[in-house]
SEMARKE-219750 format. One record per residue (C-alpha): x, y, z. Coordinates in Angstrom, 2 decimals, m for minus. Layout:
N
[votor [X; Y; Z]]
...
//
This chain:
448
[votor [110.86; 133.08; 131.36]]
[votor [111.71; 136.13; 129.39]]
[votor [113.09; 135.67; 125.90]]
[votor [116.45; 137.42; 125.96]]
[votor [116.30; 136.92; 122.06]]
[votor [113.32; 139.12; 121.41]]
[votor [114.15; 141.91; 119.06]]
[votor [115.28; 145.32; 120.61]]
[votor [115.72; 149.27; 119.75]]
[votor [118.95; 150.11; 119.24]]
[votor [119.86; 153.22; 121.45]]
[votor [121.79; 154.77; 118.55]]
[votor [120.32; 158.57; 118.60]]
[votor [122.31; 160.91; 119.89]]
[votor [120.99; 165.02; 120.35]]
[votor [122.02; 166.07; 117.12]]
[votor [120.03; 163.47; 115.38]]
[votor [116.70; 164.14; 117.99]]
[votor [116.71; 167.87; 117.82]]
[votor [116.97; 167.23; 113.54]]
[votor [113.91; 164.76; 114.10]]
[votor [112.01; 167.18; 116.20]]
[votor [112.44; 169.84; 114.02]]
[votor [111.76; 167.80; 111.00]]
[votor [108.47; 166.90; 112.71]]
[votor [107.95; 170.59; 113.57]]
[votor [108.60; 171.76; 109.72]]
[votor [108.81; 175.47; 110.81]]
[votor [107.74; 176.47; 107.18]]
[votor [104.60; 176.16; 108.80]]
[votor [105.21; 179.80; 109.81]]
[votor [104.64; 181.25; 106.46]]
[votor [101.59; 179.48; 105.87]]
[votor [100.06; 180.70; 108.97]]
[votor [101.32; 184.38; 108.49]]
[votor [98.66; 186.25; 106.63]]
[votor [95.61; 184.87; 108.90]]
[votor [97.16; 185.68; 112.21]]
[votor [98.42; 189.01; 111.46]]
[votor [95.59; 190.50; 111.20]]
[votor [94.46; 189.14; 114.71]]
[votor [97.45; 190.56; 116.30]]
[votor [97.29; 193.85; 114.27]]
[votor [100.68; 193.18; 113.09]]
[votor [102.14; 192.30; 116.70]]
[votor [102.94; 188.85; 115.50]]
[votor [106.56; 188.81; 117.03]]
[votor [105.02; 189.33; 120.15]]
[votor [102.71; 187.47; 119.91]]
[votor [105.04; 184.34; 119.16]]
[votor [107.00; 185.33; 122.05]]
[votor [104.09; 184.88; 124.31]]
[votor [103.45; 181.23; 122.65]]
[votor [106.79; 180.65; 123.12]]
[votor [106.87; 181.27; 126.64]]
[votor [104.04; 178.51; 126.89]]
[votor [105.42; 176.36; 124.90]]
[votor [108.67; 176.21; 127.62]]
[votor [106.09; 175.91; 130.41]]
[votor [105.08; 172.92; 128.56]]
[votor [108.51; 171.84; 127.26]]
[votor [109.77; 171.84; 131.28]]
[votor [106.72; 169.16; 131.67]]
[votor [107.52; 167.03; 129.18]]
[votor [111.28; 167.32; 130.63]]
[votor [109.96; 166.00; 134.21]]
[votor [108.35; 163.41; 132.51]]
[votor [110.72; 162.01; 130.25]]
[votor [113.37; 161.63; 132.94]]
[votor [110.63; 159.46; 135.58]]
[votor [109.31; 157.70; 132.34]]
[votor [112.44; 157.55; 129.89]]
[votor [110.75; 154.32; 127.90]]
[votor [107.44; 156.07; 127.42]]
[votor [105.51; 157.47; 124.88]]
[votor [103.98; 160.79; 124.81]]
[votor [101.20; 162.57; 126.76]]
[votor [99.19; 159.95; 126.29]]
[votor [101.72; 157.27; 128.18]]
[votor [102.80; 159.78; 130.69]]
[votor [98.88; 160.32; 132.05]]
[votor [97.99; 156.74; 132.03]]
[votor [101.63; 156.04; 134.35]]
[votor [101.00; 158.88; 136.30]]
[votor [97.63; 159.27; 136.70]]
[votor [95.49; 156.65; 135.83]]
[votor [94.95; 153.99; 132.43]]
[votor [91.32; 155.56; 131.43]]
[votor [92.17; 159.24; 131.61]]
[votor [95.23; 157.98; 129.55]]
[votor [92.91; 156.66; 127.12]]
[votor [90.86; 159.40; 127.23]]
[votor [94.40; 161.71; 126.36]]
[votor [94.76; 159.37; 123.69]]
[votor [92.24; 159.26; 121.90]]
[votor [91.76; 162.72; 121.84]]
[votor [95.58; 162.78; 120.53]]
[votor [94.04; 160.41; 117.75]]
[votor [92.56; 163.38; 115.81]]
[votor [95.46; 165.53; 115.23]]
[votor [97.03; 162.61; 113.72]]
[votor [93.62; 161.60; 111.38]]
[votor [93.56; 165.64; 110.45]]
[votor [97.30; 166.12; 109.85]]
[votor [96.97; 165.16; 106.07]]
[votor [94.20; 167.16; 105.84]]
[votor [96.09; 170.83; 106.69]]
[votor [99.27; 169.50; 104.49]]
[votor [95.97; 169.09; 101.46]]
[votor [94.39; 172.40; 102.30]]
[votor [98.30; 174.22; 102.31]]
[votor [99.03; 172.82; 99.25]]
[votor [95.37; 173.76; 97.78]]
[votor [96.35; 177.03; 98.58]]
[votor [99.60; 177.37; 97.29]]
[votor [99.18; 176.36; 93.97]]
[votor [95.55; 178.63; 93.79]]
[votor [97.71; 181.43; 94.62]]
[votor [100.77; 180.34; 91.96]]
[votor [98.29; 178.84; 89.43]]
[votor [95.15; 181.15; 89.66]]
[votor [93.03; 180.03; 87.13]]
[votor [92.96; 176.00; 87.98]]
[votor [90.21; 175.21; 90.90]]
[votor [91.65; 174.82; 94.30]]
[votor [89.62; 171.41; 94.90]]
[votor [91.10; 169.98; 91.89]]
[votor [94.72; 170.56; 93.63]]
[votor [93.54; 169.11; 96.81]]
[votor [91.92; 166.37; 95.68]]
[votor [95.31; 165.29; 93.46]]
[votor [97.30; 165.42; 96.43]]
[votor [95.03; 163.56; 98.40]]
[votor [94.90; 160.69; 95.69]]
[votor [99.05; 160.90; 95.37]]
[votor [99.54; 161.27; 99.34]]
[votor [96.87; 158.36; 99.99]]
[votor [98.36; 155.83; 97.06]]
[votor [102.23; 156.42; 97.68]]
[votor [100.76; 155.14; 101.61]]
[votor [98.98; 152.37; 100.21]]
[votor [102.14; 151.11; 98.51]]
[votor [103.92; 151.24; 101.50]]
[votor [106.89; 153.79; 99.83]]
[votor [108.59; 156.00; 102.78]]
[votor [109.50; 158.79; 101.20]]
[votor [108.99; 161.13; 104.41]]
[votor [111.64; 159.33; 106.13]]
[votor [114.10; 159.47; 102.99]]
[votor [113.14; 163.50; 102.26]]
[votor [112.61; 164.94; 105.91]]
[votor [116.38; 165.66; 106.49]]
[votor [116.92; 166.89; 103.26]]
[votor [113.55; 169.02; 103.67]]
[votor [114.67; 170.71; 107.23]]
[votor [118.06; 172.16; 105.52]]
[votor [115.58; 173.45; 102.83]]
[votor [113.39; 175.16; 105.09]]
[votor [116.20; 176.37; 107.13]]
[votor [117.56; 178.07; 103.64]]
[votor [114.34; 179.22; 102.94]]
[votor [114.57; 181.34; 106.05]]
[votor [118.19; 182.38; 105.51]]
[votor [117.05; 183.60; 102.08]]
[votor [113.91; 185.61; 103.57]]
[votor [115.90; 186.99; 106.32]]
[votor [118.82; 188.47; 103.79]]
[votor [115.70; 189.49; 101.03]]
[votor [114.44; 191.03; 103.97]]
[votor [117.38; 193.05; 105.37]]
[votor [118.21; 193.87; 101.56]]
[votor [114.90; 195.56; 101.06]]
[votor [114.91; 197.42; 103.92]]
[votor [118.35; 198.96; 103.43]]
[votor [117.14; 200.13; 99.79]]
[votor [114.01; 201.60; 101.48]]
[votor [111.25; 199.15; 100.89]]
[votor [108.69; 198.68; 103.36]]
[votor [109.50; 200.64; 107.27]]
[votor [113.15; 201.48; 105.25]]
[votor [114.60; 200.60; 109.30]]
[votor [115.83; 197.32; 110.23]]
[votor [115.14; 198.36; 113.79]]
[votor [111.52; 199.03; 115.40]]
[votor [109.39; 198.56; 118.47]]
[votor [106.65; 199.08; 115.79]]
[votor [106.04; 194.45; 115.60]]
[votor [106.30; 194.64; 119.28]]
[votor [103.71; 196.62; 120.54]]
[votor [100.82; 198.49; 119.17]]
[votor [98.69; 200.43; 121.63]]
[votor [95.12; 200.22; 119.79]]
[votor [95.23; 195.91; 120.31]]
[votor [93.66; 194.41; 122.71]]
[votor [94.90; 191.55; 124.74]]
[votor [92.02; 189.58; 124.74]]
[votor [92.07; 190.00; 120.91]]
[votor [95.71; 188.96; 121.03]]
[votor [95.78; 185.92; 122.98]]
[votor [92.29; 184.83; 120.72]]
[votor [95.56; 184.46; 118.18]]
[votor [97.78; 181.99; 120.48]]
[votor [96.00; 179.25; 119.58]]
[votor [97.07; 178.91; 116.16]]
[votor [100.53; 179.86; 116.53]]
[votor [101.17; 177.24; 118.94]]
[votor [100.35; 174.80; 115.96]]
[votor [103.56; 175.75; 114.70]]
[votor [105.97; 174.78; 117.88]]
[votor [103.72; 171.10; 117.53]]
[votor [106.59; 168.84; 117.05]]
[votor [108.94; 169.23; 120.19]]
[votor [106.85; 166.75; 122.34]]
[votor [107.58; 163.96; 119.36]]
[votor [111.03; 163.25; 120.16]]
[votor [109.62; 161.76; 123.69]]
[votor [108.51; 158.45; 121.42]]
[votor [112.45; 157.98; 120.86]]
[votor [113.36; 157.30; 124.11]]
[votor [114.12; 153.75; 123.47]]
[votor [116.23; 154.21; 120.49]]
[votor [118.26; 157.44; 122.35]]
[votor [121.68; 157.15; 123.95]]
[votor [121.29; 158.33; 127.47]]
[votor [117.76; 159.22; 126.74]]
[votor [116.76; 161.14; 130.50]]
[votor [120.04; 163.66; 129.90]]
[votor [119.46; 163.58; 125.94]]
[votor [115.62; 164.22; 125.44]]
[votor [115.96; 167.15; 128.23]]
[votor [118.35; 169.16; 125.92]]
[votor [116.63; 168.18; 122.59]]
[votor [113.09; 169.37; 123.57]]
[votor [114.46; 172.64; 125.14]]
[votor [116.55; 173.15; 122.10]]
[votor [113.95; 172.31; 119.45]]
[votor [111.65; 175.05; 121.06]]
[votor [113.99; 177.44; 121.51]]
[votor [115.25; 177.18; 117.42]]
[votor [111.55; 177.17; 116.41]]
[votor [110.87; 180.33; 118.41]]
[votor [114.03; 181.90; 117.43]]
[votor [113.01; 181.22; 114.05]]
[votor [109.47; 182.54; 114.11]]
[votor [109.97; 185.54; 115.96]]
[votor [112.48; 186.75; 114.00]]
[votor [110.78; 185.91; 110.45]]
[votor [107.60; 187.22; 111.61]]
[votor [109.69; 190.78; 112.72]]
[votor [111.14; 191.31; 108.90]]
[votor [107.67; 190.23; 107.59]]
[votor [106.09; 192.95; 109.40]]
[votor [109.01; 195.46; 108.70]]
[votor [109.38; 194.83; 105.22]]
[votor [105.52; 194.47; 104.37]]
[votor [103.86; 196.32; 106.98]]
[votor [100.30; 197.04; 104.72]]
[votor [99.56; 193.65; 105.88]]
[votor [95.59; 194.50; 105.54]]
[votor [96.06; 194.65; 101.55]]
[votor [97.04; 191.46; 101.31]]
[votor [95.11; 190.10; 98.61]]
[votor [94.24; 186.43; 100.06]]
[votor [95.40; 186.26; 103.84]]
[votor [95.85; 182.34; 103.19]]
[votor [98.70; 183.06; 100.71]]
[votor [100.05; 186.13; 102.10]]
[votor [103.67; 184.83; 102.35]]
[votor [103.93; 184.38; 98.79]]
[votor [103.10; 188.36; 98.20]]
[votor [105.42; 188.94; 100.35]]
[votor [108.15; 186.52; 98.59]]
[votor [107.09; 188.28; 95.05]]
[votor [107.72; 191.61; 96.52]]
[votor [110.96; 190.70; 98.03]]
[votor [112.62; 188.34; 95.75]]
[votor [110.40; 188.42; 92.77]]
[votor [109.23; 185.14; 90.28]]
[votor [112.82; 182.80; 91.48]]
[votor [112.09; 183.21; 95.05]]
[votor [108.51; 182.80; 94.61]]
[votor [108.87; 179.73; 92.50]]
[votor [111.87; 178.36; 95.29]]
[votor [108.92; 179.26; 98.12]]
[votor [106.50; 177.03; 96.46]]
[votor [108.77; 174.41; 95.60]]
[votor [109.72; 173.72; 99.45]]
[votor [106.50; 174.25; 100.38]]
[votor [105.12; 171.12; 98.43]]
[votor [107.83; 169.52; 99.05]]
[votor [107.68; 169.94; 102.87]]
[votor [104.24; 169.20; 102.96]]
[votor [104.46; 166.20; 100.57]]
[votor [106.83; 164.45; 102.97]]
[votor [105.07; 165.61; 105.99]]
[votor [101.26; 164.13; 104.73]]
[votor [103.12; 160.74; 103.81]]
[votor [104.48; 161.02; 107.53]]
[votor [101.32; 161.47; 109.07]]
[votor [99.17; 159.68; 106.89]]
[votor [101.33; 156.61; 108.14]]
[votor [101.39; 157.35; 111.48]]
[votor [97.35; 158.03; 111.61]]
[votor [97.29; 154.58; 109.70]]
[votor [99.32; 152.51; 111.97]]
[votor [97.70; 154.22; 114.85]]
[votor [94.38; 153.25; 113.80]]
[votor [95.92; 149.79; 113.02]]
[votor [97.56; 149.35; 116.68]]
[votor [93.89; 150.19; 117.85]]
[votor [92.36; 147.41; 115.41]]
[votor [94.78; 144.72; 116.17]]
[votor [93.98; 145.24; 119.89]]
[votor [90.39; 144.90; 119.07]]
[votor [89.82; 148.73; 120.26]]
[votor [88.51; 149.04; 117.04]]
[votor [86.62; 146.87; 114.71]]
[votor [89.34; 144.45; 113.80]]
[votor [87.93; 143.17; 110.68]]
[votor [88.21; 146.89; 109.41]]
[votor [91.03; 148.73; 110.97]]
[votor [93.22; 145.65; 112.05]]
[votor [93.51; 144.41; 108.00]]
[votor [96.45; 144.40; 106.48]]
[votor [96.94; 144.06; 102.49]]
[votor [98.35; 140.70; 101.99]]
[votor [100.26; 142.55; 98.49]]
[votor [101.44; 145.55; 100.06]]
[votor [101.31; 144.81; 103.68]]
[votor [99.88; 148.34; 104.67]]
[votor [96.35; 148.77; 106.28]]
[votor [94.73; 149.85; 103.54]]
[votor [91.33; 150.29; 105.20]]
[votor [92.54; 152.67; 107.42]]
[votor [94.70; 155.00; 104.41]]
[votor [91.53; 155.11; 102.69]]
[votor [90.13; 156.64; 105.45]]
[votor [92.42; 159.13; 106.51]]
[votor [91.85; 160.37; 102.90]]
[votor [88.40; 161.21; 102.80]]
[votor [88.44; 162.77; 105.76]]
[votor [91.33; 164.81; 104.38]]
[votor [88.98; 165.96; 101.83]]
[votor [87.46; 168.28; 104.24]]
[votor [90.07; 170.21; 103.33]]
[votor [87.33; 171.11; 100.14]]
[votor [85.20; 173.28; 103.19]]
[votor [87.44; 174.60; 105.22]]
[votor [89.59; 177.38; 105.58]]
[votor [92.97; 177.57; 107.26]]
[votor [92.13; 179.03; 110.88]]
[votor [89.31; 176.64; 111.47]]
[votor [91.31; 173.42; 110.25]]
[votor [94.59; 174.68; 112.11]]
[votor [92.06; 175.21; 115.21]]
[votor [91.06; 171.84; 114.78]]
[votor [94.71; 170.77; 115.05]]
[votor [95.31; 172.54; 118.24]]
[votor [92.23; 171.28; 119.92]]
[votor [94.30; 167.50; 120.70]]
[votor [97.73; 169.32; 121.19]]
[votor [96.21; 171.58; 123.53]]
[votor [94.12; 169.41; 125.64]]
[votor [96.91; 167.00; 125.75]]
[votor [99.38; 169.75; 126.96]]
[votor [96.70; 170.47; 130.06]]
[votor [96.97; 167.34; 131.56]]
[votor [100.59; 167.11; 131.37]]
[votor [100.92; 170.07; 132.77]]
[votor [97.72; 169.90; 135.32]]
[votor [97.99; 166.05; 136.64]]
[votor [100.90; 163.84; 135.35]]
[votor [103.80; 166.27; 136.72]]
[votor [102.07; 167.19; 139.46]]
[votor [100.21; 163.56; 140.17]]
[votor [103.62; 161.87; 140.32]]
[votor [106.08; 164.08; 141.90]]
[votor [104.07; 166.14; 144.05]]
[votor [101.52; 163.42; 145.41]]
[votor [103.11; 159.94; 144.26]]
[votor [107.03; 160.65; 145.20]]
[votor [105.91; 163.45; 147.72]]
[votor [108.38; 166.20; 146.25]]
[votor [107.33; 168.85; 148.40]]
[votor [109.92; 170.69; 149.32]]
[votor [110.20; 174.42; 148.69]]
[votor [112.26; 173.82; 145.65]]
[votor [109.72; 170.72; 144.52]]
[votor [106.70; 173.06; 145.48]]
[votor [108.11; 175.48; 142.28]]
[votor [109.70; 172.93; 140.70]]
[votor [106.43; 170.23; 140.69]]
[votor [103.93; 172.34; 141.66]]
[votor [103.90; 176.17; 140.50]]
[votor [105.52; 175.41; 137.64]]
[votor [103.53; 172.79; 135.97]]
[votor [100.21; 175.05; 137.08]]
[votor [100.98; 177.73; 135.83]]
[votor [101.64; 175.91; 132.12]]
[votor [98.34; 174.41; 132.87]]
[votor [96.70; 177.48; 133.05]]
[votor [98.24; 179.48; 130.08]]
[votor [97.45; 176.22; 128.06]]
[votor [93.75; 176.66; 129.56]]
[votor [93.34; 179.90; 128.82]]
[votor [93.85; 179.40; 125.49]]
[votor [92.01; 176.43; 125.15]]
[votor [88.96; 178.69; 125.61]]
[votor [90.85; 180.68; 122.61]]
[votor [89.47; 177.91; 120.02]]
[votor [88.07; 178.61; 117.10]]
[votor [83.75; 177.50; 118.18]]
[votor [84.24; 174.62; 115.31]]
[votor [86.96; 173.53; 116.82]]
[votor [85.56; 173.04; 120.29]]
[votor [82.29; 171.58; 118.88]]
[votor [84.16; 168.76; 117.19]]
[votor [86.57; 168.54; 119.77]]
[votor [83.76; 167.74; 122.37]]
[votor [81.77; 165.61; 120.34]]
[votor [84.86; 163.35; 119.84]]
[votor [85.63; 163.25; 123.78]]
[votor [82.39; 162.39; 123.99]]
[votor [82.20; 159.65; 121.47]]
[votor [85.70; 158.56; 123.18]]
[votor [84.28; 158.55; 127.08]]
[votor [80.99; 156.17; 125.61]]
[votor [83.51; 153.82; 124.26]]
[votor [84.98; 153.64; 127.31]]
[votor [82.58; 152.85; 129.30]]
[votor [81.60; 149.87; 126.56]]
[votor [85.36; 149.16; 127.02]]
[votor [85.69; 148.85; 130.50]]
[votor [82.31; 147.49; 131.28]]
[votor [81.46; 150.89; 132.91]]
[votor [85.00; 151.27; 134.40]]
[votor [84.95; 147.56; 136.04]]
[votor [87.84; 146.57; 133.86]]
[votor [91.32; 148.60; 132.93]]
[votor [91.28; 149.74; 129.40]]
[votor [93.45; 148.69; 126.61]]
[votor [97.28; 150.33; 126.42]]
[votor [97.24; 152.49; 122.85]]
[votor [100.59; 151.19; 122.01]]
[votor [101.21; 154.33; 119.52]]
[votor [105.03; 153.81; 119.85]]
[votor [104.80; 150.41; 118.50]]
[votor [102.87; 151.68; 115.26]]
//
């Protein structure tokens, strides 16, 4: 008999409060730390070039939408492929998902180490990263949630932080600085780019729209959740591509010698100087850590409790990654882990770790778009009408292949580690399932 007593979410979210989250989660100051590397890839064409990842991003987005409405008490990809397709290519979708979350802390070090290189030149950027790590990896072990006390606060910082660019921007321009014209095709287009050598670029801008698929894992805490979560992920891409487009546009207007940028990595802070001088340089870096403080604690808890959920399950070694700390009743184990991986920050540079990133996000967005929309409404509910043919069909493979073609995109490293950790993932599932005799585990992420 089912215990009616048994603890349940509250559906007390309503859109305003999951577009806030999603964008939170998105933190589109990511923009300006991606700037300088991609610009020169694009040959200054960044605006269109986020326009294109937009559009794929949407493709995506209208997947998740389908989705979300069949399967409004899901999770994420992951849940959505093992419902609609089948548990172990589920598990495979999540445990590739696993490494964005393990690396996550590991771009918010290597930001920060670059930040504060750039503001405080003559300290070491390893000793920076290897700070934060120690402060992101004990405030975790103590079991403190500052993300989830700073992130609102944070998102109307960021959002200022644009405003401010955007009227820097416009005032330089008027008083002749960079193009002198508020109004160009010059962003847009650029006859002497290729598009091969554009769309090698898509890969790490779509690391900055990463974010709208989270609000999916509120479902059971949304009011109305399959007419909600449509509106929210449409409306979280949209603001984040509004957003980037446009701040990319006045970037290139107002500091169109992007090629003598001293340090690509820490462009956006050039461009800050030369706009708004020492304040707006000093308010740049002071969201920035702030932002990426709160959004390491975030995912350094997550990637914990993930990794926990997987131990308690006996996925993983339980004595390891299913301990808890009987003082601070956080899985230690697992926090210390996520930090020394997140010293690889120490070796990498900001394309290859952002690469890395994308490798999950994008293999995950493949089979939602590939199999779980199609797989359940085409085949399973037989929606083959000529509307449910675009709709369920053309739609959802045409996503699939803009996400595959730049899936190719990634960075070498990227693909090498991402294949070696599929691999590692399919061996364990074979030990798992006793060579697929048995149904895998359920990677209750939501529950972590």
């Amino acid at each position: 008999m089912e215990n009616t007593n048994s603890p349940t979410l509250k559906r007390t979210l309503t859109l305003k409060y999951v577009v806030f989250f999603g964008l939170a989660f998105m933190a589109p100051k990511t923009f300006f730390s991606t700037y300088g590397v991609a610009v020169h890839g694009t040959n200054g064409m960044m605006p269109t070039a986020y326009a294109i990842a937009l559009v794929v991003m949407l493709f995506t987005a209208y997947s998740y939408v389908q989705l979300v409405k069949a399967f409004p008490n899901a999770g994420a990809a992951y849940t959505f492929t093992q419902k609609s397709i089948s548990p172990h290519i589920g598990f495979i979708v999540g445990w590739t998902i696993i490494i964005d979350y393990i690396l996550s802390p590991m771009i918010s070090a290597l930001i920060v180490g670059i930040s504060l290189k750039a503001y405080f030149p003559s300290i070491p950027m390893f000793v920076w990263i290897i700070l934060f790590i120690l402060i992101i990896t004990t405030v975790n072990i103590l079991g403190i949630k500052l993300a989830a006390k700073l992130n609102m606060y944070m998102l109307f910082l960021q959002f200022l932080l644009f405003v401010l660019f955007f009227i820097l921007s416009i005032k330089g321009l008027l008083a002749g600085k960079g193009t002198g014209t508020l109004f160009s095709t010059v962003p847009f287009y650029d006859s002497e780019i290729s598009v091969p050598t554009l769309l090698s670029v898509i890969p790490i801008l779509c690391f900055s729209f990463l974010g709208f698929d989270a609000v999916t894992t509120l479902s059971e805490e949304t009011k109305n959740p399959t007419r909600t979560l449509p509106k929210a992920i449409y409306f979280i891409t949209m603001i984040g591509g509004f957003l980037f487009i446009t701040a990319s546009y006045f970037a290139q207007l107002i500091f169109p010698e992007f090629h003598s940028f001293n340090n690509p990595e820490s462009a956006y802070l050039e461009i800050a100087m030369y706009i708004g001088g020492n304040i707006f340089v000093s308010f740049f870096v002071a969201v920035g850590l702030t932002s990426t403080t709160a959004s390491a604690v975030a995912s350094g808890t997550s990637a914990s409790r993930i990794l926990y959920a997987m131990g308690r399950e006996n996925v993983l070694p339980k004595k390891i990654f299913g301990y808890l700390s009987p003082k601070y009743r956080t899985p230690v184990f697992n926090i210390l882990l996520i930090g020394v991986v997140a010293l690889s920050a120490l070796f990498l540079n900001l394309t290859t770790a952002v690469s890395l990133i994308s490798f999950g996000a994008l293999f995950a967005f493949f089979f939602v778009n590939l199999f779980s929309v199609v797989s359940y409404y085409f085949f399973q509910k037989k929606q083959r009408s000529f509307k449910g043919t675009i709709q369920y069909l053309i739609i959802p493979l045409t996503g699939a292949a803009l996400i595959g073609l730049f899936f190719i995109k990634l960075d070498e490293h990227s693909l090498i580690l991402g294949g070696t950790w599929l691999l590692i993932g399919f061996i364990y599932l074979l030990n798992l399932t006793k060579m697929f005799r048995q149904p895998p585990p359920e990677l209750a992420f939501e529950e972590a």
